[in-house]
DRENDO-1510 file (C-alpha; in Angstrom, 1 decimal, always signed):
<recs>
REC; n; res; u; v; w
REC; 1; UNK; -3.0; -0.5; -9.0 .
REC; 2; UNK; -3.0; +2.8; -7.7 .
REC; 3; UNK; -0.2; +4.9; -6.5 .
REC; 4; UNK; +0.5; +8.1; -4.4 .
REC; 5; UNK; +2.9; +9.8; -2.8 .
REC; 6; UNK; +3.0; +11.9; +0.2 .
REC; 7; UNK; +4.6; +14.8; -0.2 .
REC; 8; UNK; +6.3; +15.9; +2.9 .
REC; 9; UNK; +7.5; +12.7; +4.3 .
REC; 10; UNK; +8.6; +11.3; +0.4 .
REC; 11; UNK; +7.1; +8.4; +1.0 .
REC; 12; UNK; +5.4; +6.4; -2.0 .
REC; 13; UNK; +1.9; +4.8; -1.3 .
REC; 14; UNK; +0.3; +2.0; -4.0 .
REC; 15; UNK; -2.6; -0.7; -3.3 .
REC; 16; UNK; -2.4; -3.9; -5.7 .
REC; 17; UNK; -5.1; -6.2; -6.0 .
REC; 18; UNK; -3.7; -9.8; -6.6 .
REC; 19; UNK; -5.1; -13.1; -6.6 .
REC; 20; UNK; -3.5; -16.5; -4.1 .
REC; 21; UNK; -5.2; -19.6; -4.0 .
REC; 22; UNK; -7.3; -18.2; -0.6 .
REC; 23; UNK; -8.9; -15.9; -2.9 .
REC; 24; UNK; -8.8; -12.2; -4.0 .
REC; 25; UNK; -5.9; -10.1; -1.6 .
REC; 26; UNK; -4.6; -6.8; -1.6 .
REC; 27; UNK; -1.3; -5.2; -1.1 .
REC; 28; UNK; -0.3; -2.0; +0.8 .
REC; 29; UNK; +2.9; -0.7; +0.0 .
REC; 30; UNK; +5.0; +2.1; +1.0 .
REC; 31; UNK; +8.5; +3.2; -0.3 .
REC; 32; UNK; +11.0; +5.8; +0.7 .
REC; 33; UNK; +12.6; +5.8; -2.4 .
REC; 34; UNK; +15.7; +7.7; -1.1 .
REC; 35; UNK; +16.7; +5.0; +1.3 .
REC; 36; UNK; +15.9; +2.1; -0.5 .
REC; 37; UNK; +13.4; +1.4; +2.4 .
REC; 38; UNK; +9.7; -0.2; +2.3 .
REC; 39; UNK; +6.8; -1.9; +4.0 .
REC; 40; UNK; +3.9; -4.3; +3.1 .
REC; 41; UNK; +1.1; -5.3; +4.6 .
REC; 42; UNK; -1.7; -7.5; +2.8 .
REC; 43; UNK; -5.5; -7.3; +3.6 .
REC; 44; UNK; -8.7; -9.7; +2.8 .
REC; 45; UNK; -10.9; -6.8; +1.7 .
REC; 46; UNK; -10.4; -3.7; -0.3 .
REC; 47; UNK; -11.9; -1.8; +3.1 .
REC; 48; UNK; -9.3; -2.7; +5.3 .
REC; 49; UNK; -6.4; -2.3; +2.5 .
REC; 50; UNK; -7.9; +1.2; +1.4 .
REC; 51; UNK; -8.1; +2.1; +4.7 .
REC; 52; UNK; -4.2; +2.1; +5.4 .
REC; 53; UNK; -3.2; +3.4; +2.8 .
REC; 54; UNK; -5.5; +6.3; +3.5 .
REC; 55; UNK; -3.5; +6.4; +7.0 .
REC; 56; UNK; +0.1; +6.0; +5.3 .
REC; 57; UNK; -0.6; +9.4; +3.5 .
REC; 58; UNK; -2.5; +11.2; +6.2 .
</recs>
């Protein structure tokens, strides 16, 4: 799991890698910690998953 967060908009990024019976998945996460607010979206390959959460700290 890897976690980051971006510092101007306070919002936390982490990417889990998690096994369902389809096979191996991976979560994108992002928190605003202040507001008790969040969003997930879950990817096929570590590509696609990396690549948001490159975009949700840019």
């Amino acid at each position: 799991m890897e976690t980051k967060k971006h510092f101007t908009k306070g919002w936390e990024v982490s990417i889990t890698e998690f096994q369902s019976k389809e096979g191996k998945k991976f979560k994108v996460t992002r928190r605003l910690p202040s507001m008790s607010v969040a969003e997930t979206k879950v990817f096929k390959t570590k590509e696609e998953a990396k690549r948001q959460f490159e975009e949700w700290l840019g």
